[in-house]
N, C-alpha and C positions, 0 to 999 in steps of 0.2 A: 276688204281693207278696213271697211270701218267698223268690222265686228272686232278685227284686232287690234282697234283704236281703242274702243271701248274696253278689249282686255286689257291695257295695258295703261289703261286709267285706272280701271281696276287695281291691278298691280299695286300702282304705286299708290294709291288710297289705303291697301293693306298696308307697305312698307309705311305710311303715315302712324296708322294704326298702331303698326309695333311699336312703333319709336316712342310713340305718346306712353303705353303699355312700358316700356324700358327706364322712362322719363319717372313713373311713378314708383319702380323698383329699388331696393338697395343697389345692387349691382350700377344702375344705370346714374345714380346719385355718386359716385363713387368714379364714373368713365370719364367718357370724352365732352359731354353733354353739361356737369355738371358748372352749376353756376354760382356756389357757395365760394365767398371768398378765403382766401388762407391767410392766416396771420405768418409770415417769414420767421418769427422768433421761432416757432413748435417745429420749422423744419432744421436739418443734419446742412452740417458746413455742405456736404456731396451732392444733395437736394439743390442748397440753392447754386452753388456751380454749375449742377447741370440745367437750373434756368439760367442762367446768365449767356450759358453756349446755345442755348437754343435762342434766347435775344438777341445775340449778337453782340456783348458788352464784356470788353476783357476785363480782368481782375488776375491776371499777374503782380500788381502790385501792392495788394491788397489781403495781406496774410493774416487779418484776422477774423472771425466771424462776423462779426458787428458792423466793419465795411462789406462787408460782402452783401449783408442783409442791407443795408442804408442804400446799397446801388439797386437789390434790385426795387425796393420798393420808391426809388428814383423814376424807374423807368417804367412803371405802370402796375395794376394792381393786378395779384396773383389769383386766379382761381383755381379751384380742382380739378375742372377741364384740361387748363394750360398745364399744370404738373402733372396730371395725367400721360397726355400727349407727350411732353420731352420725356419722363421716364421712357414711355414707349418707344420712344426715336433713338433712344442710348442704347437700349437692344438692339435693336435694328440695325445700327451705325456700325456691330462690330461686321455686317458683313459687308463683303466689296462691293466698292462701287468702282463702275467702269469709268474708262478717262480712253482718252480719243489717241490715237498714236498718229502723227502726221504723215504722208505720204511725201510730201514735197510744197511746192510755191501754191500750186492751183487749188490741192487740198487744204491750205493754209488761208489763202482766200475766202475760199467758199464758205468755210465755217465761220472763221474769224472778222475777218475783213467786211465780207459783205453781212453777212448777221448785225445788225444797228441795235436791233433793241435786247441787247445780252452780254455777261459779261463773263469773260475769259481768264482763266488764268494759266499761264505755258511755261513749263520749262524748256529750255532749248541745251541741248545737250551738245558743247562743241565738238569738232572731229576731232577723234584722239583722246579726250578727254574726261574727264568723271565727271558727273553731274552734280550740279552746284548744291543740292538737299537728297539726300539717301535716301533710299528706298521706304524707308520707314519712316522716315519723319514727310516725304511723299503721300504715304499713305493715308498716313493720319490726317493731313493737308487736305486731300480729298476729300473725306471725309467731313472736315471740318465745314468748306466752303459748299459742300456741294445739299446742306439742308438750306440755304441760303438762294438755291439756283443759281449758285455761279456753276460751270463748265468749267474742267481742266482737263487737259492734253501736254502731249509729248512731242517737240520738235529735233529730231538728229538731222545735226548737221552733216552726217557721212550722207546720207539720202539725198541733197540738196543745197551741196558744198555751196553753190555758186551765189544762190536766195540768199546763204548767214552771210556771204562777203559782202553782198549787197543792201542788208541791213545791218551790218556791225556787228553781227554777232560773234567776234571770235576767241568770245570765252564763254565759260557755262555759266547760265545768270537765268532770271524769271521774268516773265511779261508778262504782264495783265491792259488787258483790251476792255478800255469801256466808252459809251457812246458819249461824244466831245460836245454836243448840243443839247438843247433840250427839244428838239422838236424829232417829230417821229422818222425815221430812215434818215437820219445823218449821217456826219462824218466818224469813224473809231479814231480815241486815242490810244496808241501802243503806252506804255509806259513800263520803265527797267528798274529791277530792284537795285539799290546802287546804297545797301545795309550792312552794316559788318558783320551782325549776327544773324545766322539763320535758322532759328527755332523757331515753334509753329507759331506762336505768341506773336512774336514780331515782325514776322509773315505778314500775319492776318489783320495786324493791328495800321499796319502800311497799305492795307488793300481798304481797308474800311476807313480811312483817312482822303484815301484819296475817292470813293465811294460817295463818300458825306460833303466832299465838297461840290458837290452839283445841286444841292439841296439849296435851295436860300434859306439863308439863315439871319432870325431877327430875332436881337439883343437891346433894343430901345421902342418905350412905350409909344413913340410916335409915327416908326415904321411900322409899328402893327397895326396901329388905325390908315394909317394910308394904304396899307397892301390891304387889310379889310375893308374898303372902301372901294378900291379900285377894279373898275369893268374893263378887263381882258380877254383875252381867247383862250383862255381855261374858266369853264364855265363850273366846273367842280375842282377843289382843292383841299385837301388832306394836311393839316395842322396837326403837330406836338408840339404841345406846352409841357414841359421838364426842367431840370434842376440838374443839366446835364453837359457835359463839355462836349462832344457830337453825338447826332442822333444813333438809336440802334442799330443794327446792320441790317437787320431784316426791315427795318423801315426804309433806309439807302437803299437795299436790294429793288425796294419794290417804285422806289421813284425811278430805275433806270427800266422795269419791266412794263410800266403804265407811263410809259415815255410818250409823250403828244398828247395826253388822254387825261390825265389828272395832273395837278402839278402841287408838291411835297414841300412844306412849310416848316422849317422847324423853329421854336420860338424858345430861346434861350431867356432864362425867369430867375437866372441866379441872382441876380445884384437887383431885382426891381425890390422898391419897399413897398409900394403899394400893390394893392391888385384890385383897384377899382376897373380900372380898364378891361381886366379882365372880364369881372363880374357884368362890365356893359355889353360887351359880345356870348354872354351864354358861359364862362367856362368858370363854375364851381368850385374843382378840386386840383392841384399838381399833385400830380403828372394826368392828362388829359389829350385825351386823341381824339378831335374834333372836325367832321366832315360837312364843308359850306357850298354849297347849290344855289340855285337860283332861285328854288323853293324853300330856304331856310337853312338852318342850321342841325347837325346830330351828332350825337357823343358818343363813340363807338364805344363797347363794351359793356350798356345796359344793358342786351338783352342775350337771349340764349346763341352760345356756340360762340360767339364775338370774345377774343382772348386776344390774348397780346405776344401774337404767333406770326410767322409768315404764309402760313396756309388759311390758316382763319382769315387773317385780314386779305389775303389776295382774292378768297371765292367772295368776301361783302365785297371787293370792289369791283370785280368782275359781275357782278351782279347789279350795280350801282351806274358803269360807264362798261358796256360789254363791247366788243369789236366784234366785225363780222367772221371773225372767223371761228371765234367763239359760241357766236349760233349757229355757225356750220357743223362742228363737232357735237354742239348737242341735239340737234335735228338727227345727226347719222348715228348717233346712240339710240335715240328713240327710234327711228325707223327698223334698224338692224333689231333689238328688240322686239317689234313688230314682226318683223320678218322669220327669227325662230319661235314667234307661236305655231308654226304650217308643221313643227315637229311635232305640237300635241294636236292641231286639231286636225290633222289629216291622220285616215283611220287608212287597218289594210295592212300589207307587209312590210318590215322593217326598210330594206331598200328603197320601196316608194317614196317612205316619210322623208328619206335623204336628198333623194333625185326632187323630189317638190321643193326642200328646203333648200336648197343651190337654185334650181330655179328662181326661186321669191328672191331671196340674196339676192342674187344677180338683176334680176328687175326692178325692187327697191333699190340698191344703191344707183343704179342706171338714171332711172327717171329722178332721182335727187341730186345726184349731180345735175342733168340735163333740165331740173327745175331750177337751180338757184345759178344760172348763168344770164338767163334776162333779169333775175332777181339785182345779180350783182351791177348789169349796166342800168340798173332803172338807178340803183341808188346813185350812181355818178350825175345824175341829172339834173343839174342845178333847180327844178321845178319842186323836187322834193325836198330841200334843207329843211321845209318849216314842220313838212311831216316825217322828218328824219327829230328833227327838237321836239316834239309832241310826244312820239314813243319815246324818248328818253326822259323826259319830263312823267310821263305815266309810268315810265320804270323806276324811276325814282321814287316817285310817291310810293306804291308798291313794295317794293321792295328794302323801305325801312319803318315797314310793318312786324308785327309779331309774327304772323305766320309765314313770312319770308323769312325769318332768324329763324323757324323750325326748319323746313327748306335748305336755309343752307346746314344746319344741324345734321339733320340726316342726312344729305350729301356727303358730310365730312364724316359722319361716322359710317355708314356702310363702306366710303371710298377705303377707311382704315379697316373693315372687318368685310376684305370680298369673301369669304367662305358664307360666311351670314347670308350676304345677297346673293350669291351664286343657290343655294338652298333655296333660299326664299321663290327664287324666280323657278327653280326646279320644282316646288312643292305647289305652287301654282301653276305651272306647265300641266303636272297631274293632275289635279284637281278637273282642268280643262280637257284632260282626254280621257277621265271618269266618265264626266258627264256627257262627253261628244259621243262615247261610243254607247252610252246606253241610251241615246237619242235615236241613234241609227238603228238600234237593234230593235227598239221598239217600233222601226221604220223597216224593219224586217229588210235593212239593206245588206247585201252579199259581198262587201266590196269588204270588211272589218276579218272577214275569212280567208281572201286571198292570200296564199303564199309569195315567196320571192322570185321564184322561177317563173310561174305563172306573170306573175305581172312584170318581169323582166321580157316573157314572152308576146306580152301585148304591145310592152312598148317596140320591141323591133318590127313585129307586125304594123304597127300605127306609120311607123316610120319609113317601111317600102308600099305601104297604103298611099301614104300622101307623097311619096316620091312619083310613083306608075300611075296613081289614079288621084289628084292633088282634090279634085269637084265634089267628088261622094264622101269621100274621107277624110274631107277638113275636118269635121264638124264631131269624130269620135276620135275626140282627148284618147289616149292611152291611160289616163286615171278610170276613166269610164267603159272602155275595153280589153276583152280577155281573148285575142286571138291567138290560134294554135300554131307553133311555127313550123311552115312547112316548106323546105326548100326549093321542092319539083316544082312548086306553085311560079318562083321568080322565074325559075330557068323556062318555063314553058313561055311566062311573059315577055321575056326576053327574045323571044323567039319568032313575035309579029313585032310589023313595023310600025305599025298603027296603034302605038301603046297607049292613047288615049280612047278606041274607040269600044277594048274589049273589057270587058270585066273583070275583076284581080279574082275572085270566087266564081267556080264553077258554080253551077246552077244543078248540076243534078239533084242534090241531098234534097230538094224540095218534092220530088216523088217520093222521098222517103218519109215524111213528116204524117206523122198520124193520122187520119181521119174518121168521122162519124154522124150520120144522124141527131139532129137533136132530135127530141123528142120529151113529150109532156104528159104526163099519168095524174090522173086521180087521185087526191091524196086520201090514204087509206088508215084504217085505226091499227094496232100493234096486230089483231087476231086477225082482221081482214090480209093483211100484207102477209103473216103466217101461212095462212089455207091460199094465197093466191099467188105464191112466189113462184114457182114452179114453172105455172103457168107464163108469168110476168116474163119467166128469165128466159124461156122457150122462144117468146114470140121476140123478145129483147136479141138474138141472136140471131133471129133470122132477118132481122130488120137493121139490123147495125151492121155498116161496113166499115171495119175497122180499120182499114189506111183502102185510100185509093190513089191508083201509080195515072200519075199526068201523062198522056202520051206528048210526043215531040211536036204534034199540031198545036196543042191547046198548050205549052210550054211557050212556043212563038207567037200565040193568039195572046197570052198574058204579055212578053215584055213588048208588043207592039201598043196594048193598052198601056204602058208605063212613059208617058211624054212629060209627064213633070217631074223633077225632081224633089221628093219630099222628104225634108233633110229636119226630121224628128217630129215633125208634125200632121195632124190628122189630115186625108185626103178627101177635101170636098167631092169628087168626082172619080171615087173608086167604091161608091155603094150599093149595096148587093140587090138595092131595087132597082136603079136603072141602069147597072151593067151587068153583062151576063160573057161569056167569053165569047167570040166570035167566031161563029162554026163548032161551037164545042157543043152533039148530040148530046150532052148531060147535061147543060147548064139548065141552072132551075131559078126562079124566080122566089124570093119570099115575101114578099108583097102579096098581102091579101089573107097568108097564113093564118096570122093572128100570134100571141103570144101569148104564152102560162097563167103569166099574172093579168090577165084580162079577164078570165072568168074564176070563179069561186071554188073554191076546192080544186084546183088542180095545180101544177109546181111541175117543175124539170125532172126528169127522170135522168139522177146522177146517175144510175146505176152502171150507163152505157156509155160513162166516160171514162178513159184511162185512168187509174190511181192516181197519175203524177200532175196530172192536168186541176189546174186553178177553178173553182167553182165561180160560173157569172154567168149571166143571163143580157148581157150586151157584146159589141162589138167595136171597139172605143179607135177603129179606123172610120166607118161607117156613120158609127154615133147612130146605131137601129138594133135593136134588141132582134135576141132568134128569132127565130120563127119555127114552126113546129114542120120538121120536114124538111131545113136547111142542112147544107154539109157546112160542118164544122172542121177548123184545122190547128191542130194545135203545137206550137214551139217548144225546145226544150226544158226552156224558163219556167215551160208553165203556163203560159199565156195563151189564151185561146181567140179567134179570131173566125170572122169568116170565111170561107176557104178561096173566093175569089176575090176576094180584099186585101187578105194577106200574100198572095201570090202575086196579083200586082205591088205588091208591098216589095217583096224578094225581087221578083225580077228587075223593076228599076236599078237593083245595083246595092238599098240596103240591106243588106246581110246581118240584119240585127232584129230582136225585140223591137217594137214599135211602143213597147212600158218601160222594159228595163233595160234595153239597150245590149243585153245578152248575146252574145252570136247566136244567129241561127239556126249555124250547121255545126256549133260542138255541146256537147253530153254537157248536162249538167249533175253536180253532185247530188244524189237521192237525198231530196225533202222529206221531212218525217208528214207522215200522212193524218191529218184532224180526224179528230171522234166519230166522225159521222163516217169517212170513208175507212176506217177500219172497220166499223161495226158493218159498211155493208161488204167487205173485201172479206170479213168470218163467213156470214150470209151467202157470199157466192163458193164458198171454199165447204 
């Protein structure tokens, strides 16, 4: 887990990287990012209309360029970022947006009614009747209100005759639902359009009226020193100072979305003549968006990304005064993140990568819900408030830093280009399973080979392994095992009543396992080995026994030496010096033998080892090197072992490599054989 922490720091220190790389390009001078201001004269009467709809400020009556330009540069000052962004959002806008269709009284609750911090707008469609705005001027509606975070839906009254008698509704009209207090989970106000005209203008122009008046609003220079003075239970507070008859819409929007949490000042500056008062609290220039802390005062808009948007200023204030549920969602980004790196760094067959990656998913989101549930009752705990104030106080500081304005920069611009981020995390996903598998390969690991079938085939074997025999078979993951599926195996199991006391694997296939002599030769110069090969390989034949078959005594003599369970690790008291098999006329002792590398010039004689068999001169059950004269016994893998170490090894029950965890008792795929044993496999041919 915390290799995939560190990717995924990684990660995001790249996405750093780009942005700074994007930051110094044309293209990026030019985007969402840039921070160059725009003079409103150089821009098209269409230009500035469509910032005025993305601020929220009508201008219906304002037919000529020069008002249009004087409002916006009213309501705060233009960058290339911000007209960036609304041109992008006018494209965007022609496609649909969804609007909620009521079901009846209960659906109408759930969303409207009990939702406190959000605001609604409904047509209610009487029975019988045509609806109060058309389809079309509906649509555009939508649209309009919903870059804003208002919600709109559809109420019929034929669904729910009995709810419209019950609220008055027995004609077709608009309601708009917004929250009647200031403090957080209040009461909703319903409120009726009661307009004679209903064009989208004056629609919107009545919902932002009544929007703005939840604002406080201060028009005299002596309420703004007592409200800037005064210590209440909003410890942070967001201020506009304008030139403006009410505030923007997307600033109303966001005093009813950061309801209990920050509280929305708007300071109307038309009739002051002076602005000393001003200049005594910090604020320079009108129009100015000014956010006041317990730590000081800050002027939104200096730095990078900060525009005079509703998305910009919602992620600085979310950033500024966060809720917990806002560190809920960004903790389950990061971890789910987290959780599809197991696509790149798990190596092997396509299926695998999937069945691991549902796994992880499933256990990260598990354990982060199931962490942040004491998380949640500790914060209730009245003991905590001062270290509940300390992290927001540290977030604060923080977070109206410079490299916090990059931060949210890049948030807001990948959020608006996921292709970009979806790549990016894909081209580093790669990167990671470059390097993973030519780790492994260098680690000469088998597992980057496996097919689908195959390891479909081990996972069900793992599966009636730990079902029939739960003690041996915990411990081989099905990532780590390749058994062969074989059904006679269950149904024989099946078959005793004592399913714990027999073995899932027959034990035959262990008579069948190779065997041989070690043995140690003189090491000889190229001509000496020439003129004495003959000889070598004559006496190499009569001395080497190439498989020896266990009879059924010494097969019983071994799994009765097998009392402890050795579940992947070396067996202190299975060494080929002090056990020998019990009653078995062949067991031999190597103790006393000696070994190759004890005397000078002499080395193993590979010659009279299987082709497929691993080159070593130890025993890594034992931990005791051959001895000259010992039987040797070798697994499919490759692995060579003592033959009475490994056979205690088998009979307890593991049916595996005691190195690589290999079965056994199945084939493995032919290894290309090293320099050395092909030159002596020419030699013996």
């Amino acid at each position: 887990m915390w290799l995939k922490l560190f990717l995924l720091l990684l990660y995001f220190l790249m996405l750093f990287v780009l942005a700074r790389f994007f930051e110094a390009s044309v293209w990026y001078e030019s985007g969402i990012f840039a921070t160059q201001l725009v003079d409103p004269v150089t821009l098209s009467f269409k230009k500035l209309k469509t910032i005025l709809e993305c601020r929220g400020l009508g201008y219906s009556g304002l037919p000529e360029k020069k008002d249009v330009r004087e409002l916006v540069e009213k309501s705060g000052d233009l960058m290339e970022g911000e007209l960036y962004s609304a041109l992008k959002n006018e494209k965007e806008a022609s496609e649909t947006v969804s609007s909620t269709t009521f079901s009846g009284e209960m659906h109408f609750y759930e969303l409207v009614e009990d939702t406190k911090d959000g605001i609604w707008l409904i047509q209610v469609i009487a029975k019988d009747r045509h609806p109060l705005v058309s389809k079309v001027n509906w649509d555009k509606m939508v649209r309009k209100v919903s870059q804003f975070g208002i919600r709109t839906g559809t109420f019929h009254c034929s669904n729910d005759s009995r709810y419209c008698r019950k609220r008055g509704w027995l004609k077709s009209t608009l309601i708009m639902s917004v929250p009647q207090t200031n403090t957080s989970k209040g009461k909703v106000m319903l409120k009726e359009y009661n307009g004679n005209r209903i064009e989208t203008e004056h629609i919107f122009k009545w919902m932002t009226a009544h929007i703005a008046s939840r604002i406080k609003t201060i028009q005299y220079t002596n309420q703004l020193m007592d409200e800037w003075n005064k210590s209440d239970q909003y410890q942070v507070k967001m201020y506009l100072f304008a030139k403006l008859d009410q505030p923007p819409a997307f600033f109303s929007a966001l005093s009813v979305k950061f309801t209990g949490r920050i509280e929305f000042i708007f300071v109307d500056v038309q009739n002051w003549k002076s602005q000393d008062y001003l200049k005594e609290i910090g604020v320079q220039q009108i129009p100015s968006y000014l956010l006041k802390t317990p730590e000081g005062s800050y002027r939104y808009g200096n730095s990078t990304g900060e525009f005079i948007s509703l998305n910009a200023m919602d992620a600085f204030l979310r950033s500024i005064q966060p809720e917990v549920n806002d560190l809920f969602v960004l903790s389950l980004v990061m971890v789910n993140l987290m959780a599809w790196m197991d696509l790149f760094i798990t190596q092997g067959a396509t299926i695998k990568r999937f069945v691991v990656l549902i796994s992880t998913l499933g256990t990260y989101n598990s354990l982060l819900i199931i962490s942040w549930l004491p998380i949640l009752g500790f914060l209730q705990l009245p003991y905590l408030d001062s270290f509940y104030e300390y992290s927001l106080k540290f977030l604060r500081y923080a977070d109206t830093t410079t490299i916090a304005s990059w931060v949210r920069a890049d948030w807001s611009f990948y959020s608006s280009h996921p292709a970009l981020f979806l790549s990016t995390y894909l081209g580093h996903g790669l990167l990671i399973d470059y390097f993973e598998k030519k780790r492994r390969r260098n680690n000469n690991d088998d597992e980057i080979n496996a097919n689908n079938l195959e390891w479909l085939s081990s996972l069900w074997d793992w599966y009636t392994s730990y079902l029939f025999h739960p003690i041996v078979s915990f411990q081989n993951f099905p990532i780590e095992s390749d058994w062969d599926d074989d059904p006679n195996l269950l149904l024989e199991r099946l078959a005793f009543p004592d399913l714990w006391l027999h073995p899932l694997i027959p034990t035959d296939y262990i008579k069948n396992l190779p065997t041989w002599h070690f043995k140690c030769v003189y090491a000889q110069s190229e001509e000496e080995a020439a003129e004495n090969w003959q000889e070598s390989d004559c006496e190499s034949e009569d001395e080497t026994k190439t498989k020896t078959e266990l009879s059924d005594d010494e097969m019983r003599a071994a799994q009765s030496l097998s009392k402890v369970e050795c579940l992947g690790r070396s067996l202190p008291d299975c060494t080929c010096v002090t056990k020998n098999f019990e009653g078995s006329p062949n067991g031999r002792k190597c103790k006393g033998q000696g070994t190759c590398n004890t005397k000078e010039n002499i080395e193993p004689d590979w010659s009279l080892w299987p082709g497929d068999m691993l080159q070593c001169t130890e025993c890594v059950v034992c931990l005791e090197n051959f001895g000259s004269g010992c039987i040797l016994m070798g697994l499919p893998c490759g692995h060579v072992f003592h033959q009475q170490c490994i056979v205690v090894w088998l009979a307890g029950g593991q049916h595996c490599c005691p190195v690589c965890r290999w079965p056994s008792y199945k084939k493995k795929h032919c290894r290309p054989l090293s320099p050395q044993q092909q030159q002596q496999q020419q030699q013996q041919q």
